[in-house]
Structure formats: C-alpha cells, structure tokens
N, C-alpha and C positions, 0 to 999 in steps of 0.2 A: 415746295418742289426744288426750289434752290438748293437749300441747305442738306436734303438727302440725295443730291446731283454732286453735291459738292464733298459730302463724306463716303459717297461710292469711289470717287476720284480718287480719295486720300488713301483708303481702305488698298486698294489697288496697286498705287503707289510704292506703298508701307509693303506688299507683297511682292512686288517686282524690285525691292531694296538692291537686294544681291546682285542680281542684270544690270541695273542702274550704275550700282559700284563698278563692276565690271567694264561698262560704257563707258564710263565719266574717265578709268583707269587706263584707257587707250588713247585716249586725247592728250595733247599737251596744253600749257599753257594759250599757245596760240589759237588753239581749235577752239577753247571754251572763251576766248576775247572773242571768235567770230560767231560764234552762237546766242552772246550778249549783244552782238550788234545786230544780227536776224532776228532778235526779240525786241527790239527798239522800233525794227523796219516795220514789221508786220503788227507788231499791236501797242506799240506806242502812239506810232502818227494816225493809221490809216482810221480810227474811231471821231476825228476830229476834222474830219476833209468833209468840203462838202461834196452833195453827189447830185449836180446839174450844171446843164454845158452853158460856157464860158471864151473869150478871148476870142479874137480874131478867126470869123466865121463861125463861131460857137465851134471848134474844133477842141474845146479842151473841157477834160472832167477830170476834177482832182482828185474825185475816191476811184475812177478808170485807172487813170493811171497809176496809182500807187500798186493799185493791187496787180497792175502788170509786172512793175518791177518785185513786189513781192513773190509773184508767181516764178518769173524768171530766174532771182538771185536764188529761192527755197530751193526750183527743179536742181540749179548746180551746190549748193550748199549738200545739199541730199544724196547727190552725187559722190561729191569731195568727202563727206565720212563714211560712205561704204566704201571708198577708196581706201579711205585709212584703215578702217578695221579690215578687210578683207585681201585688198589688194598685196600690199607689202607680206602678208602669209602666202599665199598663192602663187606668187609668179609674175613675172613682164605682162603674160595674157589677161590676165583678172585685173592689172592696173592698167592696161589700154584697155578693157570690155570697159569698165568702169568709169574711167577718167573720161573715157568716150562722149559720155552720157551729159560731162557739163563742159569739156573742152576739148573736142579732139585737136587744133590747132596747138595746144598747151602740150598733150600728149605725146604728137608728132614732133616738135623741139625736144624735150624732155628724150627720146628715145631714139633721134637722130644724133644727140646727143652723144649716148650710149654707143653706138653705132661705129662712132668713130675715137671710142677712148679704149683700152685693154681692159674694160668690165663687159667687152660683148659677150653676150653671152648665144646669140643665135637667135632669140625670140622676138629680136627688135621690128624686124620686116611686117611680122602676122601679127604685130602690136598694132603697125600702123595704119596697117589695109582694115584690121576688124575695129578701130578706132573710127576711122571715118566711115564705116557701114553704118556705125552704133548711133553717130552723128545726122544720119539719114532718120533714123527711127526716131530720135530726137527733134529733129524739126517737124518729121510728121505729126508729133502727138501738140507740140507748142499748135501747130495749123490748127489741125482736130479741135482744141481747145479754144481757140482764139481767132481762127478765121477758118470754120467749121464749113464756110460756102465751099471754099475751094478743095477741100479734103479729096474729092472723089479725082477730078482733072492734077492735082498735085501728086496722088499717091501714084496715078497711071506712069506719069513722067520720071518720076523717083525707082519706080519699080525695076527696072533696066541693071541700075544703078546699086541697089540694093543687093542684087541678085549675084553680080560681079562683084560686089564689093566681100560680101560673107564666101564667097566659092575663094575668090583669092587667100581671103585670111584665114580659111579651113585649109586651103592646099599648103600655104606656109607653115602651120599651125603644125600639121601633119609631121612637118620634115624639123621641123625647132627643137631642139630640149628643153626641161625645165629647168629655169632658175627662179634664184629669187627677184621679186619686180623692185625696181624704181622707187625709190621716192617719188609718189605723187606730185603732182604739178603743183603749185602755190595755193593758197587756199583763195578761192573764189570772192569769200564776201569781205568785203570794204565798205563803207560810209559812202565814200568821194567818188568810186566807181558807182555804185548805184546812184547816187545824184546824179552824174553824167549820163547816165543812163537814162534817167526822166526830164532830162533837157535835149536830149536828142531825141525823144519820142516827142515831145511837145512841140518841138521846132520842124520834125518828121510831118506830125500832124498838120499844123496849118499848110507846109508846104504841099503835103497831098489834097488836101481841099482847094489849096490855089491852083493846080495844077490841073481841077478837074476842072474849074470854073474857066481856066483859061486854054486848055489844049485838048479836054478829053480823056478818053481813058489810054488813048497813044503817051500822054505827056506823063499819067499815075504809071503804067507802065517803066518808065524811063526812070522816072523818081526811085521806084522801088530797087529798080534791078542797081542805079548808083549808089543808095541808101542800104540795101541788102549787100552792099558790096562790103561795110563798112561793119557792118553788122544786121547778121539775120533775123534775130530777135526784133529786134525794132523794125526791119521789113513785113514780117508776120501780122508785126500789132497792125501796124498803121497801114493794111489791108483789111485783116479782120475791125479794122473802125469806120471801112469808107461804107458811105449809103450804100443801099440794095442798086444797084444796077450801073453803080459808076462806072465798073469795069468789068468785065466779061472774067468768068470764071478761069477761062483757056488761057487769057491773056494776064492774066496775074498770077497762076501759077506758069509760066514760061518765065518770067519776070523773075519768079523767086528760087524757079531753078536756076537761072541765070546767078542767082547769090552764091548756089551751091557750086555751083563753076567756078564763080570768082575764090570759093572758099577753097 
C-alpha cells in the first residue's frame, strides 16, 4: 500500500513538473530559505514530541503546542506566497486582500507607507480598511479551529465589525484606480520568531491555569484580553486549551474582542 501511495505521488508530481517550474520560478531565493524552514517546523520536530500533559499544572503538551505554532506560522506562510504570486500582478488591493490574511498590522505600515511617499497611488486607504476586515475572518476561522466553544458568541461580536469594515473598503475600492501593489510585507516565517512564539504560548498557558485557580474566570478574562493585546494567536490558543467551564463563552469572547481593539 505504501509503495503504490508513494508511486501515485511521484506519478503526479512528474505531471504537474511544468506548474512546479513555474512556482518554484516566482520565488526568490528568500522565499525557498523560508519554505526549508516550514519543512523543518512541521515535519522534522513535531514526529518526535511527546503527546501527554506535562509542567506546571499539567498545563503543557509538547505535540499541542508544536502543532499550534505549525498551524499558525503554515496559515501566514500560505498567505505570504499568494501574496507573492498574485498580489504584486494585481494591484495594492489583492496585496492588502492578501497580505490581510497573515498580517494586516505589516500591511497597514507597508501602505501607510505608500501613503506618504510620491508612489501614491490612491488605492492605499481600500488597502487598509479591506486589510483589517480580511483580519477579522482570519481570527474567526484561527477560533473556529482552536477554540471552536466560543465561535458562535465571537462571530455575533465580530459581525458589526465585519460589516463596516468590507462596506468601507468596497466604498474606497470604488473611488481608487488601479495600480500596481506593493511589495509585500516581509516574509513571515523565521526559526526565532516561531520559538518565541511557543514560549509565549507556554508561559500563556500556565499563566491561564493560575489565573483560573486563583481569580476565576474574571482573572482568565483579564489575562487574555492583556496576552491578546500582544498577540492574538496566542490569546485564541490558550482559550481554546482552558477546561470546559473555566470561562463562560460571553466572556472570553468580549475578552478577545478586546485584542481586536487593542489591534
């Protein structure tokens, strides 16, 4: 079964050559250093982790977390080369729809940028409003995925939000011309940033288990919304990891609208 799994693959492969050349011919050096480091992340380490909870409170799973940061760094990694392929053809709007998806923050510099140098071009404004909408649907699906209780009270909250945010950057959109877009934001994946990343979810984690043991779900709450301030990713997880009942649904999505505020 392996070995006819494994010559269908090749078979396939060997057929999609030309697409591949094509892929590989739009990247630069850079992009395929970052694509050797997202193959290190995700299937070098995460086969070797063990997978039962650990550390202070049992608040830590090694094959958990890895595979959050792999989920996290792939969603903007995934992001960052259809930004490359598509965006810089397209226009300012398809590299803020885009670039949206794994950093509107990066986006909104990048095009405030713009804004203020003689490359404006007029399409900066509906860059940045349909950036941060794109932003919204992005942390909804991270929830959906990862702390899947809260989806329903998180999406009511967000919805407001959503609504204003796409009607502004369709009204901007409207009145813009096309140019050509931006150079993309930096490229996402790093080694040192994803470590940082799974030291702040780990240190996230006990802190929300201390928090519950000692204040409640008022004190997970507070944690989240100053932890989401910093970053929302890591507010998400280390909601989607507290026990069933630590915190009321209401109150940890207000908590994690609150990150989108701060954001």
């Amino acid at each position: 079964g392996l070995a006819l799994a494994a010559a269908a693959v090749v078979v396939l492969i060997l057929a999609l050559r030309e697409e591949l050349h094509g892929f590989v011919d739009r990247l630069d050096e850079r992009d395929i250093k970052a694509l050797a480091r997202f193959a290190v992340i995700a299937l070098a380490i995460l086969p070797f982790l063990p997978d039962e909870p650990f550390g202070p409170y049992d608040a830590w799973n090694a094959s958990t977390l890895w595979w959050v940061v792999i989920l996290v760094t792939g969603f903007s990694f995934a992001g960052y080369i259809a930004n490359r392929i598509f965006g810089a053809r397209h226009g300012t709007i398809a590299t803020a729809v885009i670039g949206g998806v794994y950093s509107s923050t990066a986006v909104t510099q990048s095009l405030s940028q713009r804004l203020g140098s003689s490359e404006r071009s007029g399409a900066e404004p509906a860059g940045i409003a349909l950036a941060s909408a794109v932003m919204y649907f992005r942390v909804l699906l991270l929830v959906a995925v990862l702390a899947t209780s809260l989806l329903v009270e998180f999406t009511l909250l967000l919805f407001p939000a959503i609504i204003v945010g796409l009607a502004a950057g369709w009204w901007l959109y409207r009145r813009a011309p096309t140019a050509a877009g931006p150079a993309p934001p930096g490229n996402p994946i790093a080694l040192v940033p994803a470590l940082t990343f799974l030291v702040f979810l780990a240190v996230a984690a006990v802190a929300a288990r201390w928090a519950e043991a000692r204040f409640g779900q008022d004190g997970i709450a507070v944690l989240l919304l100053i932890m989401g301030s910093l970053d929302v990713d890591a507010a998400i997880v280390t909601a989607g990891n507290l026990p069933p009942g630590a915190i009321s649904a209401k109150l940890a999505a207000l908590a994690l609208g609150g990150t989108i505020l701060a954001n």
